[in-house]
C-alpha positions as CSV (number, residue, x, y, z in Angstrom):
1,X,60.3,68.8,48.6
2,X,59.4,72.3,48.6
3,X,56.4,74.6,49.7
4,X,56.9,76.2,46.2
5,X,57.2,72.7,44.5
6,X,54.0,72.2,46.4
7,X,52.5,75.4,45.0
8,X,53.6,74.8,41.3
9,X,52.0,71.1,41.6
10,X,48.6,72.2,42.8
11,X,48.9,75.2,40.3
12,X,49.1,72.6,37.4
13,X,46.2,70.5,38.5
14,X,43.9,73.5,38.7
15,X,44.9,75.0,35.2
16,X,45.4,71.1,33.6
17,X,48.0,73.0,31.4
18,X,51.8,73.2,31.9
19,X,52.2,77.0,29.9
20,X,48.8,78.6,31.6
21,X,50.0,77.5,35.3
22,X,54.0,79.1,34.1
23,X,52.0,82.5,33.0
24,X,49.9,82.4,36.8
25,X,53.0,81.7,38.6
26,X,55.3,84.1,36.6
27,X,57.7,82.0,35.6
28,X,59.1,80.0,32.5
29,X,57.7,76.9,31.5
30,X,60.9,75.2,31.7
31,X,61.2,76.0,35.2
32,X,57.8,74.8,36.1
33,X,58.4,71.3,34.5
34,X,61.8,70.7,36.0
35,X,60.3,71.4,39.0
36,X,57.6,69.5,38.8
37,X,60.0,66.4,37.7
38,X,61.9,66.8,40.6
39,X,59.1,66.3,42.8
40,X,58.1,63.4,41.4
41,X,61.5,61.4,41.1
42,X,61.9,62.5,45.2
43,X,58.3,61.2,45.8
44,X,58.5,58.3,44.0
45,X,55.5,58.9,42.4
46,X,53.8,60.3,38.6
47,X,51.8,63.4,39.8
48,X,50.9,64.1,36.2
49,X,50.0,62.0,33.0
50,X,51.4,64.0,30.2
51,X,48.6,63.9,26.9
52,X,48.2,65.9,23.8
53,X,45.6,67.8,25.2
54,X,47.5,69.1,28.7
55,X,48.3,67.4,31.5
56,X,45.8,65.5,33.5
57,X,46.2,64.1,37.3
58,X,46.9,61.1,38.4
59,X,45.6,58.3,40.7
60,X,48.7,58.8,42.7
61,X,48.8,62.5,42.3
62,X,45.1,63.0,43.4
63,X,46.2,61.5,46.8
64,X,49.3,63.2,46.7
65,X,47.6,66.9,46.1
66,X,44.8,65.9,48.8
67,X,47.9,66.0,51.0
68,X,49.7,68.6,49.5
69,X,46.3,71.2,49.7
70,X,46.3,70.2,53.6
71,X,50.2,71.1,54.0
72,X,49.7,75.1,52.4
73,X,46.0,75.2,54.2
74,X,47.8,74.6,57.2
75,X,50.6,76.9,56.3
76,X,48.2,79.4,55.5
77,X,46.9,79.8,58.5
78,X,50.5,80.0,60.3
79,X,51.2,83.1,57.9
80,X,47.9,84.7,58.6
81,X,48.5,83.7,62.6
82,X,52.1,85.7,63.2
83,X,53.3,86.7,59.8
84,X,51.2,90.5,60.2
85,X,53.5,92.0,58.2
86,X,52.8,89.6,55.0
87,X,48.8,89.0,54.4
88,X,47.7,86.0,53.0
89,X,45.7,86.1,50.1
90,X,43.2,82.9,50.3
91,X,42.3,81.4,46.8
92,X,38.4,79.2,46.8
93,X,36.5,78.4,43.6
94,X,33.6,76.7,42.9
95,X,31.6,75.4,39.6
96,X,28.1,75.0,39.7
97,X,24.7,75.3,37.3
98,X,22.8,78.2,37.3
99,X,21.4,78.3,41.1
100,X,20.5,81.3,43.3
101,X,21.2,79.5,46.9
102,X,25.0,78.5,44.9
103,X,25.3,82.3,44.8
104,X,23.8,83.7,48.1
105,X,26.4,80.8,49.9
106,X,29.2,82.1,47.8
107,X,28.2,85.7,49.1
108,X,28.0,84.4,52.9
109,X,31.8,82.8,52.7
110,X,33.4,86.1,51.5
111,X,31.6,87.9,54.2
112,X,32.5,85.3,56.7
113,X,36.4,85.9,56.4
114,X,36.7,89.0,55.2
115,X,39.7,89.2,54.2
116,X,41.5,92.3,52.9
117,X,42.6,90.5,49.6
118,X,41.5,87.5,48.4
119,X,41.0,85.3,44.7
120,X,38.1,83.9,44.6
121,X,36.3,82.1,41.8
122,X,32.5,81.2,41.3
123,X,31.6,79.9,37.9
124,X,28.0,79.1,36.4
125,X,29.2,76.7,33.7
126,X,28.1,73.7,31.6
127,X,27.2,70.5,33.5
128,X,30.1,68.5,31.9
129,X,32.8,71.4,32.6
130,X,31.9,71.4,36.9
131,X,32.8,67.6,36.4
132,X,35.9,68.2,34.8
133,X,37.0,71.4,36.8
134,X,36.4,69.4,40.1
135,X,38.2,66.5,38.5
136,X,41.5,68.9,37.8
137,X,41.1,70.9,41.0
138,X,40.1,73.7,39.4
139,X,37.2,73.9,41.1
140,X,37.2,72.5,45.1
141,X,33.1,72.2,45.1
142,X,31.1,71.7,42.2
143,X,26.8,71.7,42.3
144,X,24.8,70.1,39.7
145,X,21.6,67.9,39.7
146,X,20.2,64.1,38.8
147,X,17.3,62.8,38.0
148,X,15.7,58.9,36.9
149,X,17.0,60.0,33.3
150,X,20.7,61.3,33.7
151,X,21.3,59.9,37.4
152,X,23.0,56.4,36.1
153,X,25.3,58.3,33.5
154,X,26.0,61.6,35.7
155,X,27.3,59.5,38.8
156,X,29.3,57.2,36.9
157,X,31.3,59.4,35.1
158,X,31.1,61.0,38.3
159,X,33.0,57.9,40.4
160,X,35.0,57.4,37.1
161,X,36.6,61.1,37.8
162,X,37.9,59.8,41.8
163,X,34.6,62.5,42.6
164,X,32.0,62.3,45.3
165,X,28.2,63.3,44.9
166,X,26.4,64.4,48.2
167,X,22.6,65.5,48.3
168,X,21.9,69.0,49.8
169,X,17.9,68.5,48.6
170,X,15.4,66.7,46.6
171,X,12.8,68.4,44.7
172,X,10.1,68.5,42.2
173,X,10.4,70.2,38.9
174,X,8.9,73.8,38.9
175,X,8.3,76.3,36.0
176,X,10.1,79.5,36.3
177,X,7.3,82.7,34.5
178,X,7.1,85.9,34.4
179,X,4.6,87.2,37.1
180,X,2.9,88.7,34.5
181,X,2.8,86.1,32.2
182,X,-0.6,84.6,30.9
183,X,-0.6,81.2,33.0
184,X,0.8,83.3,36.3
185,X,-2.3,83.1,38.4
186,X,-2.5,78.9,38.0
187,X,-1.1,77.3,41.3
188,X,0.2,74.2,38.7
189,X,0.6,73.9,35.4
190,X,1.0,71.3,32.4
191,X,3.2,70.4,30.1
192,X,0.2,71.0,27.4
193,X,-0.8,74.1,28.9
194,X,3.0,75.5,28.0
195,X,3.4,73.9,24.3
196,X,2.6,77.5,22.7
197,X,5.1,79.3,25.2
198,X,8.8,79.7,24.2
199,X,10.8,77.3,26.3
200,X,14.4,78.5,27.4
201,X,17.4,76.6,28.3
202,X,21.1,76.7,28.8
203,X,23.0,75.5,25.8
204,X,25.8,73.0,27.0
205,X,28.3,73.7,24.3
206,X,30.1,70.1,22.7
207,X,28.6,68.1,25.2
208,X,25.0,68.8,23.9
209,X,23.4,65.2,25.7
210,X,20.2,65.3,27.4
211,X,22.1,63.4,30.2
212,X,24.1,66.8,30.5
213,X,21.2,68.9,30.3
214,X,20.4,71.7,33.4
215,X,16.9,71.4,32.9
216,X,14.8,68.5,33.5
217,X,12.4,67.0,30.5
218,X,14.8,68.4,27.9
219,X,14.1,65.4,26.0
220,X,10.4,66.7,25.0
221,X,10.0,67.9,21.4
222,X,8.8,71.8,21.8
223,X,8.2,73.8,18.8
224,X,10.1,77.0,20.2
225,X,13.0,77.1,21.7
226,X,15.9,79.4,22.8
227,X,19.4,78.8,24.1
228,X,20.9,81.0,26.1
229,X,24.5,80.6,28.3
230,X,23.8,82.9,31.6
231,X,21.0,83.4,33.8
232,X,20.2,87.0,33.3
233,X,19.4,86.7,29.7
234,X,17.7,83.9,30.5
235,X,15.4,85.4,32.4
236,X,15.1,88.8,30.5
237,X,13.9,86.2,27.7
238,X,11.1,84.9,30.1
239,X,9.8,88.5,30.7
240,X,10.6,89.5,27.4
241,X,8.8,87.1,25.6
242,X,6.3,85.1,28.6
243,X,8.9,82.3,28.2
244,X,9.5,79.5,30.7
245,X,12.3,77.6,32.0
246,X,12.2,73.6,33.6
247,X,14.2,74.0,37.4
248,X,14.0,73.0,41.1
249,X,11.4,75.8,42.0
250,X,14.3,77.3,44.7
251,X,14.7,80.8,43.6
252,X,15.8,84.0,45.1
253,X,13.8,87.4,45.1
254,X,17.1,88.6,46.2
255,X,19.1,87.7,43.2
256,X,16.1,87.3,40.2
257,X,13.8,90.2,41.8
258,X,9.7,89.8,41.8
259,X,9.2,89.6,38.0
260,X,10.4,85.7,38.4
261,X,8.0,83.1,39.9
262,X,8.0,79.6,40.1
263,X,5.5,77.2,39.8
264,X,4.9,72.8,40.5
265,X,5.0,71.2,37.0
266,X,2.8,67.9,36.9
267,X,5.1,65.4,36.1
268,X,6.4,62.3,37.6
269,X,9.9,63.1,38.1
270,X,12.5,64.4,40.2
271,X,15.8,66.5,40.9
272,X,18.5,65.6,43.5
273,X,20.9,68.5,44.0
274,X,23.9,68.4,45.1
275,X,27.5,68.8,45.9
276,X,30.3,66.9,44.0
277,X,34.0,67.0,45.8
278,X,36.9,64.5,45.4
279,X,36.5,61.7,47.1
280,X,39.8,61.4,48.9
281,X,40.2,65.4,49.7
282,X,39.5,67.0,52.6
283,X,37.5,70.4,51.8
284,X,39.4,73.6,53.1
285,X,38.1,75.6,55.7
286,X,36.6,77.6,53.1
287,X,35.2,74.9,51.4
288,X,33.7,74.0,54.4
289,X,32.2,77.4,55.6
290,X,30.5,77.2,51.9
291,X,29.1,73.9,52.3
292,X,27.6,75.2,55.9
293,X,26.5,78.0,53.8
294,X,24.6,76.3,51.5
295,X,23.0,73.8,53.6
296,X,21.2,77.2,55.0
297,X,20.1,78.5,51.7
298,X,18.3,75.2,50.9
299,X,16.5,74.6,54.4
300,X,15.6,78.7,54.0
301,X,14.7,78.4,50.6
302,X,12.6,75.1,51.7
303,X,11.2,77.2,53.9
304,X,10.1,80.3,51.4
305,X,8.8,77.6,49.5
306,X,6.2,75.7,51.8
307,X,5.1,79.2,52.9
308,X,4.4,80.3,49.6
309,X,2.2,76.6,49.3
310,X,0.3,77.1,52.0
C-alpha cells in the first residue's frame, strides 16, 4: 500500500467515476484501475462497487477512506511542517443550499490558513445532490434543512447513505422582500396576504419532490411562480418584480446588501438546519475550522435577528 494508491482511491470516491478521477490525476484509466485493484486484493477488502452508472463506495471502503483521509491529513501536515521547499496545496469542499452564514464560514476558513495555493470547493446545489456528494466524498460537509414534512424522508435516506445529520439551529419560516416592496413595513405577514405576489424558488432538477424542496410550504398551490437555480437571480427577481421567497429569516447584509429583508411568516412550522458528515469519518482540520466557523455565523446571525425584533 501506497500514499499514491491512497490518493487515487480517495480521488475516485470524490469524482464516483473511474475516467473523470484518470483526467484529475493525469493519468490513464488503465493505470488508475490496476491500481486501485491492487489495493484492494492487499487489503482484503472491495473499496469500490463497480455499476453502470460509475463507481460507488462501499461499506468496507467508507471505513477504509475514513482511514485513509486521516493517513494523507496527517502527511499533509508533515510536508507543510519541514518540506519548505514543496508547498502543500490543501483540497476542502463543501455542498450546501443556498445560505449566507454557509458562505461567510467558507470565507473565514480560507482566511484562517491562508495558504499560498490551495483547491477549494463550495457548491450551492440541489438538496438531493449535497446528499449524494457527501455520500461519495465529494463533498466533506454538506448543509441542508428539515422540517415536520420532509424530516422522516430527508434523515432516512440520510442514515441509508452511512451520513450523519447535526443541528447548528432551529428556526421559524421567514419571508425574504424587497425593502421596497408593498408589504415591507408589516412586522409579520400571511400566507393570504402574499397570494397575489410572485413566489420564487430553487428548482431541484430530476428530483423535483417537495420532500427535496429548499423552501418550506412548497406544497401550497400559488398562482405565480418562478424557478430559479442561484441566489442572485433569485433575489434580483424579488426586487425586480416585489417577489418573495419561503427561508430561515438568517440573512446577510453583507452578502444580499439592504434591498433584501426578512420577515416571520405565521405558520405552524419549522426548519432544523444543519450539517450532514459521514458517520464514521473524522472531519479534517479544515473541516473542522468550518464547522467552528459556522457555529459563529448562526449564534451572530441569532443575534442580528433578536435585535432587529426588539
Amino acid at each position: 500500500m501506497t500514499l499514491q494508491q491512497l490518493k487515487y482511491s480517495i480521488t475516485v470516491a470524490e469524482t464516483g467515476s473511474i475516467s473523470e478521477a484518470a483526467r484529475r490525476l493525469f493519468i490513464s484509466q488503465p493505470s488508475l484501475t490496476s491500481a486501485i485493484q491492487e489495493l484492494e486484493k492487499e487489503m482484503g477488502i472491495r473499496i469500490f462497487n463497480r455499476t453502470n452508472k460509475g463507481v460507488i463506495v462501499s461499506h468496507e471502503g467508507d471505513v477504509f477512506l475514513s482511514y485513509a483521509r486521516q493517513v494523507l491529513e496527517q502527511v499533509g501536515l508533515l510536508e507543510e511542517r519541514f518540506l519548505t521547499a514543496k508547498e502543500r496545496r490543501p483540497h476542502f469542499s463543501v455542498s450546501c443550499q443556498h445560505y449566507s452564514f454557509a458562505v461567510n464560514a467558507f470565507v473565514d476558513v480560507i482566511q484562517e490558513f491562508d495558504a499560498r495555493q490551495y483547491d477549494f470547493t463550495l457548491r450551492e446545489t440541489q438538496t438531493y445532490e449535497i446528499i449524494e456528494d457527501v455520500t461519495r466524498l465529494k463533498s466533506e460537509i454538506g448543509i441542508l434543512y428539515v422540517s415536520s414534512k420532509n424530516e422522516e424522508v430527508i434523515l432516512k435516506l440520510i442514515k441509508q447513505n452511512g451520513l450523519q445529520f447535526q443541528e447548528l439551529f432551529e428556526a421559524k419560516p421567514h419571508v425574504f422582500i424587497s425593502l421596497k416592496h408593498p408589504l415591507a413595513k408589516r412586522k409579520a405577514l400571511t400566507l393570504k396576504e402574499l397570494e397575489d405576489y410572485p413566489y420564487l424558488s430553487f428548482e431541484q432538477g430530476e428530483y423535483n419532490s417537495f420532500y427535496f424542496a429548499e423552501e418550506i410550504l412548497s406544497t401550497l398551490d400559488r398562482r405565480k411562480n418562478i424557478k430559479v437555480r442561484d441566489r442572485a437571480t433569485l433575489f434580483n427577481l424579488v426586487i425586480g418584480l416585489n417577489g418573495y421567497t419561503v427561508s430561515s429569516g438568517v440573512i446577510s447584509r453583507q452578502l444580499n446588501g439592504e434591498n433584501i429583508i426578512a420577515r416571520p411568516l405565521l405558520v405552524e412550522e419549522y426548519m432544523k438546519i444543519g450539517t450532514i458528515t459521514q458517520k464514521n469519518m473524522p472531519l479534517s482540520r479544515y473541516g473542522r475550522a468550518y464547522m467552528e466557523a459556522l457555529g459563529r455565523h448562526c449564534r451572530l446571525e441569532e443575534a442580528w435577528d433578536w435585535r432587529e425584533k426588539k
